[in-house]
C-alpha positions as CSV (number, residue, x, y, z in Angstrom):
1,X,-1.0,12.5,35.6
2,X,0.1,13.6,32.1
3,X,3.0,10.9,32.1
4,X,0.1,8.2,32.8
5,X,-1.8,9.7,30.2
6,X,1.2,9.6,27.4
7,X,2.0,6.4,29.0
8,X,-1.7,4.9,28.3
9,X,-1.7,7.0,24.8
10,X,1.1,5.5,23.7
11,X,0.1,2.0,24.5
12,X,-3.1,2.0,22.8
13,X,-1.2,3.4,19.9
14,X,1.1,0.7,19.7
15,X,-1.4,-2.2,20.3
16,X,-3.5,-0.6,17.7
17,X,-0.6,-0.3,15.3
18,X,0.8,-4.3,16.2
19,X,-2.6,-6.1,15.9
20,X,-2.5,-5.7,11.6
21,X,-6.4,-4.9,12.2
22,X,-5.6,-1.6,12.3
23,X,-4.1,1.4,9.9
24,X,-2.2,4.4,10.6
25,X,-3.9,7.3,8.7
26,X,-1.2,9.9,7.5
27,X,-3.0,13.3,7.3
28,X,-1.1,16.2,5.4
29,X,0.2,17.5,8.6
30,X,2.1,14.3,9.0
31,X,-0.1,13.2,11.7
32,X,-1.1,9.9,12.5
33,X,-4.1,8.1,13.9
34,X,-5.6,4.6,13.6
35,X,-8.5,3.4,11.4
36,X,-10.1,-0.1,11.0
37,X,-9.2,-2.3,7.9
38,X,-11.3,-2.9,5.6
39,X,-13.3,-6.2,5.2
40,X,-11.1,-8.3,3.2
41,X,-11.9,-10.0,-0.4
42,X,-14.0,-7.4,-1.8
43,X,-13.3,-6.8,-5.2
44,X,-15.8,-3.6,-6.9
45,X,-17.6,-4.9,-9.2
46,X,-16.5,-3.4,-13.1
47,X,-19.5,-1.7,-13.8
48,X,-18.9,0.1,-10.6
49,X,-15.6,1.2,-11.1
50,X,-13.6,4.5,-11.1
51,X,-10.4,5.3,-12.9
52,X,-7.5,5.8,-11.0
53,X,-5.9,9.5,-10.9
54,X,-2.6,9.3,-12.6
55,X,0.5,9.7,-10.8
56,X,4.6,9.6,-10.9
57,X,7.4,9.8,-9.2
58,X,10.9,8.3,-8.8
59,X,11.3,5.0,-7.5
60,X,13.1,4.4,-4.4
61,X,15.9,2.0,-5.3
62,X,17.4,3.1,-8.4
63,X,15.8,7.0,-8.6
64,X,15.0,6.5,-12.1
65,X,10.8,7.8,-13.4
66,X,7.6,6.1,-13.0
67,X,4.6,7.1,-14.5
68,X,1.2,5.4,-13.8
69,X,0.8,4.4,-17.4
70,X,3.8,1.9,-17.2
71,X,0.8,0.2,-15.5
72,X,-1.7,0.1,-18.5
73,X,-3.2,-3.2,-19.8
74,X,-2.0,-5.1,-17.0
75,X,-3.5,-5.6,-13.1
76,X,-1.7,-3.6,-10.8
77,X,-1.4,-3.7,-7.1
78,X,-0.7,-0.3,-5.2
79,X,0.9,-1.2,-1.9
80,X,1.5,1.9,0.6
81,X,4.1,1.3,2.8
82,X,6.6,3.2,5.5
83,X,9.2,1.8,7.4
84,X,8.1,3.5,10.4
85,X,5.3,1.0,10.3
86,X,4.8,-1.8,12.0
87,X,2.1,-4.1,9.9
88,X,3.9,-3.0,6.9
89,X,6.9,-4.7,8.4
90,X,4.9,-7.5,8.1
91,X,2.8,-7.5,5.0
92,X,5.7,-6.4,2.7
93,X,7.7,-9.8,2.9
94,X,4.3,-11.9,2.5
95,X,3.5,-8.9,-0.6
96,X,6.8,-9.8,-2.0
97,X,6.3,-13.9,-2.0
98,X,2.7,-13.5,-3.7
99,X,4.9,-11.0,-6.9
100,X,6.9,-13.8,-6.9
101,X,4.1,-16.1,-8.0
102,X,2.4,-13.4,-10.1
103,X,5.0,-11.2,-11.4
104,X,4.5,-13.2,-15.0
105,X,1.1,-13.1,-15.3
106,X,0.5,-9.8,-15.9
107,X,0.5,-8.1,-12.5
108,X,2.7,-5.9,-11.6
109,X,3.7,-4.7,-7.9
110,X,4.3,-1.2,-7.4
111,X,5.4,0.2,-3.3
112,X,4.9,3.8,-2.3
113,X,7.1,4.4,0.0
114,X,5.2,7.5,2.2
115,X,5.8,10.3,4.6
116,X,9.1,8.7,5.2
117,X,11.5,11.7,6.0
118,X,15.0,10.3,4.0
119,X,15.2,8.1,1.3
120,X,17.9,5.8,3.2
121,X,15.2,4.7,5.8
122,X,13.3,3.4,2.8
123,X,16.8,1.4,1.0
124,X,17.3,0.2,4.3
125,X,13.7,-1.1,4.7
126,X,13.9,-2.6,1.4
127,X,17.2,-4.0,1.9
128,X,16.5,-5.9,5.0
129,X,13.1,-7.6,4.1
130,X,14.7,-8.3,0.5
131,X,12.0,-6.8,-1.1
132,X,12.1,-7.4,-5.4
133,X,9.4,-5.4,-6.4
134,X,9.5,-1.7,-6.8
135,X,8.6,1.1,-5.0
136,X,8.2,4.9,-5.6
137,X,9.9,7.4,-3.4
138,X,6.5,9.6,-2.1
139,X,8.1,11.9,1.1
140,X,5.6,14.1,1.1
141,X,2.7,11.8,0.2
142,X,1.5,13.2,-3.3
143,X,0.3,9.5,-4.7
144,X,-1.3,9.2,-1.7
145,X,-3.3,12.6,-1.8
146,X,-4.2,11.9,-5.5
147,X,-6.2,8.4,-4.2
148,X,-7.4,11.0,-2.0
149,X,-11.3,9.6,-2.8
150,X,-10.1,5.8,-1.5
151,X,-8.3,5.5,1.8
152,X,-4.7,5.2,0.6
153,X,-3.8,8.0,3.5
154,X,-4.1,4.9,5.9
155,X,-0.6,3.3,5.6
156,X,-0.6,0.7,5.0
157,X,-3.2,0.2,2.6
158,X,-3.4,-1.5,-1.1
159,X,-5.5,-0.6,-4.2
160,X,-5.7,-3.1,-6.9
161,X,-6.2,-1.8,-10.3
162,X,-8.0,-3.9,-13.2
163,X,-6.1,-4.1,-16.5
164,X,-8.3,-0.9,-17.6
165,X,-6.8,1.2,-14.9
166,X,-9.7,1.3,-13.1
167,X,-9.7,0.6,-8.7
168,X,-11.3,-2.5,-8.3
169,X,-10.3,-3.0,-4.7
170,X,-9.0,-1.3,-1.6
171,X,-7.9,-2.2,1.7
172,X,-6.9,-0.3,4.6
173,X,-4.8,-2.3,7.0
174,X,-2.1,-5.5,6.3
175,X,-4.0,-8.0,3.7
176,X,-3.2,-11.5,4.0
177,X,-1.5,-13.3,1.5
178,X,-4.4,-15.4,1.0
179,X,-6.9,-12.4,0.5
180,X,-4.5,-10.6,-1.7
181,X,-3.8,-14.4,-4.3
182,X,-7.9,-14.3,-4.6
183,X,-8.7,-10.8,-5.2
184,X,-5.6,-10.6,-7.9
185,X,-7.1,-13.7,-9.4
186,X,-10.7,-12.3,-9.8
187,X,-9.0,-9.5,-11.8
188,X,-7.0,-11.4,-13.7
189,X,-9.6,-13.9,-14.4
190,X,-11.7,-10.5,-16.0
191,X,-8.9,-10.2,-18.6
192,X,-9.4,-13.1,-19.6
């Protein structure tokens, strides 16, 4: 009885994780457990917006500091990832094409690579997929618990920041490509 139960546990975990509709929420225990995405294209409107906390760390590839005001005056996308994750798997290579096509107008990509237990599980992740844009080393999910008031615990999710610094969207779940080019441009397009 308790194999059938694991059995049927496990299942519905990994349909859950495998559909993209769905987010694994990391808790500070490490523990894991799905939440649905959030409805895609909504960008806050500016009046409505918070700043985001500050943050740092090292970033993955070369170990050298990041600070969140390397961000300031430009739109940034927030992306947090594992490679123990299975949407992320997806949505990092199809992250990595749209910072490609934005990377000079004034966006920049940042990863946060989270609750991932050796650094070398994140090189290896970035290695495979190719992955040019950055991403900070966050093992035991600090960034994440300073977003702590938007759902960046659910891996993988993305927070776009407006060139003020402020959140002006968040997803929980993978975001299409699509999604992701017209929420980047409504920001943008603010700057303007």
């Amino acid at each position: 009885m308790r194999a059938a139960a694991v059995a049927l546990l496990a299942g519905a975990l990994l349909t859950g994780c495998t559909t993209g509709a769905d987010a694994v929420d990391v808790n500070n225990g490490g523990e894991f457990r799905f939440v649905e995405a959030t409805p895609s294209g909504e960008v806050i409107p500016p009046d409505e917006r918070a700043a985001a906390p500050e943050f740092s760390g090292t970033l993955v590839e070369t170990g050298d500091p990041f600070a969140s005001d390397q961000l300031d005056g430009q739109v940034g996308l927030l992306n947090f990832w594992g490679s123990w994750c299975a949407p992320c798997r997806v949505e990092t290579p199809e992250f990595d094409e749209v910072w490609d096509e934005y990377s000079d107008a004034g966006v920049q990509f940042l990863g946060i690579n989270v609750k991932e237990t050796d650094r070398q599980f994140a090189l290896a992740f970035i290695d495979r997929f190719e992955i040019g844009f950055p991403s900070l080393y966050d093992p035991r999910g600090e960034v994440a618990l300073a977003f702590r008031d938007y759902p960046a615990n659910a891996i993988p999710s993305t927070i776009v920041l407006d060139q003020q610094g402020r959140v002006a969207a968040v997803y929980t779940g993978a975001v299409t490509q699509e999604d992701l080019r017209r929420t980047l441009d409504l920001v943008l397009a603010e700057g303007a």
